[in-house]
BAFIVEX-466686 format. One record per residue (C-alpha): x, y, z; residue in three letters. Coordinates in steps of 0.1 Angstrom, whole numbers, padded with zeros to 4 digits, always signed. Each point is the difference from the previous one (the first is absolute). Layout:
XYZALA/...
//
This chain:
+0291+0000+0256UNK/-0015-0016-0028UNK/-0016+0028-0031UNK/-0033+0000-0009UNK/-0013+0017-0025UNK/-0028+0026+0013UNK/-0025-0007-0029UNK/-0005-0014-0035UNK/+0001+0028-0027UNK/-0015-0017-0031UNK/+0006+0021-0031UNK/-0017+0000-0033UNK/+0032-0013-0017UNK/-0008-0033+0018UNK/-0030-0013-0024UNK/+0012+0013-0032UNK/+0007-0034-0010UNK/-0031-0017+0011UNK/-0020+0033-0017UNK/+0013+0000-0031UNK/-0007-0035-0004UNK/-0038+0006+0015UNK/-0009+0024-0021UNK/+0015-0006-0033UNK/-0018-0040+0003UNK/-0033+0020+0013UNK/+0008+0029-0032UNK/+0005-0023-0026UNK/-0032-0026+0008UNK/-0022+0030+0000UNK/+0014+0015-0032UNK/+0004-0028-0021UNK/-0029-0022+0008UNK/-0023+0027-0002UNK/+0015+0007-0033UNK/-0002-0031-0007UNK/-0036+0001+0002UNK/-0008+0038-0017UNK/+0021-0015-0031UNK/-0020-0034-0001UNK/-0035+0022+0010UNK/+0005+0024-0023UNK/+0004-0026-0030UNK/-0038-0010+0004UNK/+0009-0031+0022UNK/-0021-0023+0018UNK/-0003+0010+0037UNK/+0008-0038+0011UNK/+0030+0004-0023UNK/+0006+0033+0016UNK/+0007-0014+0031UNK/+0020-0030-0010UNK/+0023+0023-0017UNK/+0000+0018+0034UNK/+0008-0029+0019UNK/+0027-0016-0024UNK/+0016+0037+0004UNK/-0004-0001+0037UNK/+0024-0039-0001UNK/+0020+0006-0026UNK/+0013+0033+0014UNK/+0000-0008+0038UNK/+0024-0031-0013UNK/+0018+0020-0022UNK/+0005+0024+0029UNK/+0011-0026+0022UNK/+0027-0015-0026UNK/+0013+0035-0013UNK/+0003+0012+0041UNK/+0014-0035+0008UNK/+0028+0002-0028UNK/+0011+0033+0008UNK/+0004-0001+0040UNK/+0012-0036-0004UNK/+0034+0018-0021UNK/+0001+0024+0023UNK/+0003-0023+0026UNK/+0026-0020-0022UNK/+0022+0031-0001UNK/-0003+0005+0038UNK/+0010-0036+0010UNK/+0028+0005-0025UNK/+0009+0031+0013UNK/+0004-0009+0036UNK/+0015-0037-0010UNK/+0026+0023-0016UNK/+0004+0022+0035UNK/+0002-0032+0018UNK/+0027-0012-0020UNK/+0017+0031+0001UNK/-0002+0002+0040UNK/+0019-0032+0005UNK/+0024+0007-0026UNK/+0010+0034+0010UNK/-0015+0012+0033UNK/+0022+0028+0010UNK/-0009+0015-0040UNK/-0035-0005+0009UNK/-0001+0017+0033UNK/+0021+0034-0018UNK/-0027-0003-0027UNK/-0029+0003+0029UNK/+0021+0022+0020UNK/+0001+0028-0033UNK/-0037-0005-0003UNK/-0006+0015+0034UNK/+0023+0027-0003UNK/-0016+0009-0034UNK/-0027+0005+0021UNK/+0013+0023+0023UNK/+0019-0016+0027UNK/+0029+0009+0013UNK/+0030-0030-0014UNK/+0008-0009+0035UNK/-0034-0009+0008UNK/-0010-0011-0035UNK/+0022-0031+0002UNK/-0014-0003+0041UNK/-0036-0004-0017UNK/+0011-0026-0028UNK/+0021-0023+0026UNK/-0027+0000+0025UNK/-0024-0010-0027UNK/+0023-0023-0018UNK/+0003-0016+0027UNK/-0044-0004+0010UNK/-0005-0006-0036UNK/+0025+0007-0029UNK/-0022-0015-0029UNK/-0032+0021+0015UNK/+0020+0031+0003UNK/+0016-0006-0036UNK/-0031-0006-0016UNK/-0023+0030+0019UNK/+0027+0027-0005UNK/+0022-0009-0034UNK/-0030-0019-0020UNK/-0032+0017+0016UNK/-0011-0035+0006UNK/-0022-0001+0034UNK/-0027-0025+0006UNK/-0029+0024-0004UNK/+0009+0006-0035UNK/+0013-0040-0006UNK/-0017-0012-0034UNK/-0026-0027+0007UNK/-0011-0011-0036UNK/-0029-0025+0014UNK/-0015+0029+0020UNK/-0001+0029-0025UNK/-0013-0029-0028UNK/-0028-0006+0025UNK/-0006+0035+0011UNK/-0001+0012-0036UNK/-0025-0027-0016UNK/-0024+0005+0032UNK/+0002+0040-0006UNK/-0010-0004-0035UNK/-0028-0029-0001UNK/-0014+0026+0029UNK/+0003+0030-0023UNK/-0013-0020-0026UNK/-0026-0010+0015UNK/-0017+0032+0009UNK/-0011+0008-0041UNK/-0007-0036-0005UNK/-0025+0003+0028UNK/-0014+0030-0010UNK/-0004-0014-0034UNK/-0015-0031+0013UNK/-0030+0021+0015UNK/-0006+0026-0023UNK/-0027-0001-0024UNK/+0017-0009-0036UNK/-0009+0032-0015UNK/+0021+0018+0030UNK/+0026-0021+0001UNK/+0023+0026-0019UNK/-0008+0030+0023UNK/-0005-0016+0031UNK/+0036-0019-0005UNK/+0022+0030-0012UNK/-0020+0021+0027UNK/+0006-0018+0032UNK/+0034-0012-0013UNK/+0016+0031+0002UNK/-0016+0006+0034UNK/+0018-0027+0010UNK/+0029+0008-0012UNK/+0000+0038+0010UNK/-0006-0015+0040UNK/+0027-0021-0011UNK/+0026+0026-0012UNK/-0014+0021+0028UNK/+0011-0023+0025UNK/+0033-0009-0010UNK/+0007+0033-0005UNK/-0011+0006+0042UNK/+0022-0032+0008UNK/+0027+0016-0015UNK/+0000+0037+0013UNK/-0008+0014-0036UNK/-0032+0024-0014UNK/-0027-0019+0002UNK/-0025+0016-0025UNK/+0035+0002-0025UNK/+0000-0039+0006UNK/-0033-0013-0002UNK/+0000+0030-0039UNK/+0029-0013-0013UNK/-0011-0039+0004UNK/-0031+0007-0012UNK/+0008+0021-0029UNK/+0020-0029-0013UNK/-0021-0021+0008UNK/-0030+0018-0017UNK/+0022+0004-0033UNK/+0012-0042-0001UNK/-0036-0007+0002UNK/-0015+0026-0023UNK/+0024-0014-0025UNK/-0009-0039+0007UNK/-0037+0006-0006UNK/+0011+0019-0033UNK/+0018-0025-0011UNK/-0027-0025+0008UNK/-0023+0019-0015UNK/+0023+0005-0037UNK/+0005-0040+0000UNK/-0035-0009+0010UNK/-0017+0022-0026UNK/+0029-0016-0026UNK/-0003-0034+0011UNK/-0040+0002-0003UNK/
//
């Protein structure tokens, strides 16, 4: 008789990856474009200018984003192709070396010897690269590096975050601009750390404090800074 599994258990563990990626993109266009735009606004700029600065931010970062995300999952999908080239190799050079290699792992793990070394010839023999890579290199294909998808996922999550103070900034009047874009930026970004933190089983009201408190500070010192230059440069 054929097994079937009774039901799907999905666990939190599962969208790490995609999360992380999410929210730092979402994080980082909230906090540095509206930055961007206390630090320009509080230098006595124009509001049109304003907003360019806004939206050059908003590009410039979602590309940078995309580049920076691309770069890094693209090595570590170099080191994984290299890793299980390597394991491949290995396999046809020196099966029987390879299967007492997998057959320790499971005992390691608690199985008896006898029936560790059943395990690892039955799944040599379904799939000996697959079980090599899942149980010696922690390589499954839920966790596989996918450079073109994180680079996309991570310039998208940013040009959104972005967007939400260079909206705000479009609207308000120019003398609000300031207030109006700190405020509802780190409204955003407490929902935002809120949320993550819910995704990910952790205190939500300790998430959504601790992103905004940082947040608060990196923007605080932006528009001081803006504000030191602008009174210099004038």
């Amino acid at each position: 008789m054929p097994y079937r599994r009774s039901h799907l258990e999905r666990h939190r563990r599962e969208r790490t990856s995609w999360l992380r990626a999410a929210v730092l993109g979402a994080n980082d266009g909230i906090v540095s474009t509206a930055s961007l735009i206390l630090g320009v606004a509080a230098a006595g700029t124009a509001h049109a200018q304003i907003l360019l600065a806004g939206l050059a931010g908003l590009v410039s970062g979602a590309m940078s984003m995309a580049a920076g995300e691309y770069v890094s999952v693209h090595s570590q999908a170099d080191s994984e192709a290299a890793d299980l080239a390597r394991e491949r190799m290995e396999l046809k050079t020196d099966s029987k070396g390879e299967l007492r290699e997998l057959t320790a792992i499971y005992a390691s793990r608690g199985l008896e010897p006898a029936l560790a070394a059943k395990v690892a010839e039955q799944l040599t023999a379904h799939d000996a690269l697959g079980a090599h890579a899942r149980d010696e290199l922690g390589i499954t294909e839920h966790v596989r590096a996918r450079p073109v998808q994180a680079a996309l996922a991570s310039a998208a999550s940013f040009a959104a975050g972005a967007a939400m103070p260079l909206l705000v900034a479009a609207l308000a009047p120019a003398a609000l601009t300031i207030p109006l874009a700190a405020g509802t930026s780190l409204v955003f970004l407490a929902l935002l750390g809120g949320l993550a933190a819910r995704a990910g089983g952790a205190n939500v009201a300790v998430g959504a404090l601790r992103v905004t408190f940082w947040s608060a500070l990196a923007m605080s010192v932006t528009a001081a800074a803006g504000k030191l230059f602008g009174t210099v440069v004038s």
